[in-house]
C-alpha positions in Angstrom: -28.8 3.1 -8.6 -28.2 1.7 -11.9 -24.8 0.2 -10.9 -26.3 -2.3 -8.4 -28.5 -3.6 -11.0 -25.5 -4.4 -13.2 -23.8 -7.4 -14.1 -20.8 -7.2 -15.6 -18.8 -10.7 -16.6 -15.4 -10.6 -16.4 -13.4 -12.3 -19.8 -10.3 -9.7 -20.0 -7.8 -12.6 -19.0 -7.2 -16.1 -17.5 -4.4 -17.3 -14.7 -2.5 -20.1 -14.3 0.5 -21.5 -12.1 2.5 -22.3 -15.0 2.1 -18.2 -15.4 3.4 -17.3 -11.9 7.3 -16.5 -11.0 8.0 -18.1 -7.9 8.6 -15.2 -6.2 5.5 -13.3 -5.3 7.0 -10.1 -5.0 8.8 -11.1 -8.4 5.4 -11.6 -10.0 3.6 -8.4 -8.4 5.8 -6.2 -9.7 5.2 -7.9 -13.3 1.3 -7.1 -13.1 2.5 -3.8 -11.4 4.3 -3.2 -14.7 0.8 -4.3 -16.7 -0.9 -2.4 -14.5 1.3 1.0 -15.6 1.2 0.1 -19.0 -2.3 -0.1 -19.7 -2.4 3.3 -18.0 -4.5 2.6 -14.7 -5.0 5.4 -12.7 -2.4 5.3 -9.4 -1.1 2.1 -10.4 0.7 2.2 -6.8 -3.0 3.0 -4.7 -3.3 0.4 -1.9 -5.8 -0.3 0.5 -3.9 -0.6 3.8 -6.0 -2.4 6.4 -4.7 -2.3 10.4 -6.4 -3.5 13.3 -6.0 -1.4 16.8 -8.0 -1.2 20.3 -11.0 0.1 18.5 -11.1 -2.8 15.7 -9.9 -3.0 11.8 -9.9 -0.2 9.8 -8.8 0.8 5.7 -7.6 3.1 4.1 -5.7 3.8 0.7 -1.9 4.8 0.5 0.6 4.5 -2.1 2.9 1.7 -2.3 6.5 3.5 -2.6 9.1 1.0 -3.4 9.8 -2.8 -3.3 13.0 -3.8 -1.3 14.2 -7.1 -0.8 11.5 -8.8 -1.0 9.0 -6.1 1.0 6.6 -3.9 0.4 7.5 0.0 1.5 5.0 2.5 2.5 5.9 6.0 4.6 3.7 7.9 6.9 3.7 9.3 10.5 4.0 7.0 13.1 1.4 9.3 15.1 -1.4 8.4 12.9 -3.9 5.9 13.6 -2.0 3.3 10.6 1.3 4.5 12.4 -0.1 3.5 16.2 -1.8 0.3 14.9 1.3 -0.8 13.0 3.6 -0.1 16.3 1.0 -1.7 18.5 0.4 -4.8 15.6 2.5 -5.1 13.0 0.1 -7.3 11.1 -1.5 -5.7 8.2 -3.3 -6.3 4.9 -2.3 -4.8 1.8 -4.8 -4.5 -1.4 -4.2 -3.6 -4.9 -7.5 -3.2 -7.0 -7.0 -3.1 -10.7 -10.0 -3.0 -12.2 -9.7 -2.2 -15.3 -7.2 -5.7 -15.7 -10.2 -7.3 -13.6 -7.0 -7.8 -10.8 -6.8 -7.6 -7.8 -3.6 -8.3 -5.3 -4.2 -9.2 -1.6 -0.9 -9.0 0.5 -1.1 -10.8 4.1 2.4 -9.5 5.7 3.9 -8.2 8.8 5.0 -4.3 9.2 8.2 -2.7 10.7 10.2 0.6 10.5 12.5 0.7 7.6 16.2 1.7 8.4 16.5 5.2 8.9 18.5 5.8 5.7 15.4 4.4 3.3 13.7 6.7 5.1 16.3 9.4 4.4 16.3 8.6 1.4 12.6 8.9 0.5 12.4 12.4 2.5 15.1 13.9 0.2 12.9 13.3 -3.0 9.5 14.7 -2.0 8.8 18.4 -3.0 9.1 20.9 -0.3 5.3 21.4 0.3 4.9 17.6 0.8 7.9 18.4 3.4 6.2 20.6 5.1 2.8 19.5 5.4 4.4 16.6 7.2 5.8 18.8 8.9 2.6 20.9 9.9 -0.2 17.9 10.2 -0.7 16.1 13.6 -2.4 13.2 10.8 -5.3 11.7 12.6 -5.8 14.5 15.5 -8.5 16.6 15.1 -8.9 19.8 13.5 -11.1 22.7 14.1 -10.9 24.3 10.8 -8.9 24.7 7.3 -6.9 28.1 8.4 -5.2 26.4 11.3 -3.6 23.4 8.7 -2.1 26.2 6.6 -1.1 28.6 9.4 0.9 25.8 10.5 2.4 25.2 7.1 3.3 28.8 7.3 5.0 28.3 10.4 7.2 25.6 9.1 7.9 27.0 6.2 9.3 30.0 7.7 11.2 27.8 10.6 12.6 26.2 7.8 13.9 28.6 5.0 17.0 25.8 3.6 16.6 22.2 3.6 13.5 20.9 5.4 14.8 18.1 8.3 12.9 14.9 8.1 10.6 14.7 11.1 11.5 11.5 14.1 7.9 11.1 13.4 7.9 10.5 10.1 9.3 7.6 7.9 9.5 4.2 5.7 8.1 1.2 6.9 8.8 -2.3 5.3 5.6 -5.0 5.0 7.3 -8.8 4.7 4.8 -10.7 3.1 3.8 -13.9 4.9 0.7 -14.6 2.1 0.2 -13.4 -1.3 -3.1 -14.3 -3.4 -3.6 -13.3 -7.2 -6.8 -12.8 -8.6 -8.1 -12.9 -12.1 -11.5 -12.0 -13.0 -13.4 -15.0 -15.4 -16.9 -15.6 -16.7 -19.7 -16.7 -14.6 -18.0 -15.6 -11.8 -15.4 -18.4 -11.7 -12.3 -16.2 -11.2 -8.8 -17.4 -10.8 -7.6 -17.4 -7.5 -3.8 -18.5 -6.7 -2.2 -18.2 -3.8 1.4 -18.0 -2.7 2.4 -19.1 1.0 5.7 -19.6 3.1 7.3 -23.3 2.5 10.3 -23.1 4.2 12.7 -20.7 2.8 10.7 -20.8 -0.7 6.7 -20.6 -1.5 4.4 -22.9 -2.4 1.5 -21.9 -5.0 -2.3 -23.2 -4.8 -5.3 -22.8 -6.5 -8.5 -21.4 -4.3 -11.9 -21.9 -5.3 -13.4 -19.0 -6.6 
């Protein structure tokens, strides 16, 4: 495979603290904005990591919002990231860029958002998106194809109006408690900076690479 014989040096950009708001949230959603503007594919993909009874486990989501300071995600709280973030509300959050040579590593704690952010999202997803959530036991096994969209079917006939959000379902907030930048450099000396908690501000330091 030709791609692990590769080598390619990173020289698309360079990071310093004098560069950095002194929010981290503040300065995600910059690069978040650089990140839409030079037209990266799902901008908003993240790679959620959990940790439950049977170890840690990834996968990627999309990041739906930024609220006061937190990162919002939504799924079903009977899914495996749903029971891990009940049982453990520490999680990592991951935001590969690669075509910026970024990346974005969020260390944070997860909750349930309010019900009414949840609300709120519900109302503007399309009504398959509705029902699928509606229809999917996410995580539980399934024995075929034909027995996910009979039970679309079934919801969408139980629900001919408006489609009620499910208790199951919803928002849930991430408050970060670490948040490290990374810039890709020659020679493999990246940039690495790092926000953590200093009271009820951050402090920013430089990691070796």
């Amino acid at each position: 495979m030709d791609s692990l014989e590769r080598h390619d040096d990173y020289t698309r950009g360079r990071l310093d603290a004098a560069d950095l708001l002194a929010d981290p949230v503040a300065q995600f959603a910059r690069w978040l904005g650089d990140a839409e503007a030079a037209g990266v594919a799902e901008p908003n993909a993240m790679v959620l990591s959990t940790v439950d009874g049977s170890g840690p486990t990834s996968r990627t989501v999309l990041l739906k919002g930024l609220h006061d300071g937190c990162f919002e995600l939504v799924t079903n709280a009977g899914s495996r990231k749903g029971r891990a973030m009940t049982a453990d509300g520490r999680v990592s959050l991951l935001f590969p860029w690669y075509p910026l040579q970024r990346q974005v590593l969020v260390d944070g704690d997860a909750a349930p958002a309010p019900d009414a952010m949840s609300d709120e999202y519900w109302a503007s997803r399309p009504r398959g998106s509705q029902l699928g959530a509606w229809a999917s036991r996410q995580s539980a096994p399934l024995p075929d194809r034909a027995e996910l969209e009979a039970r679309v079917a079934e919801a969408d006939a139980r629900f001919p109006g408006d489609v009620p959000r499910p208790s199951f379902w919803g928002a849930w907030l991430v408050t970060p408690r670490r948040v490290e930048l990374w810039q890709g450099r020659a020679s493999r000396l990246h940039d690495r900076l790092v926000y953590t908690r200093d009271g009820a501000g951050w402090r920013i330091d430089r990691l070796q690479p």
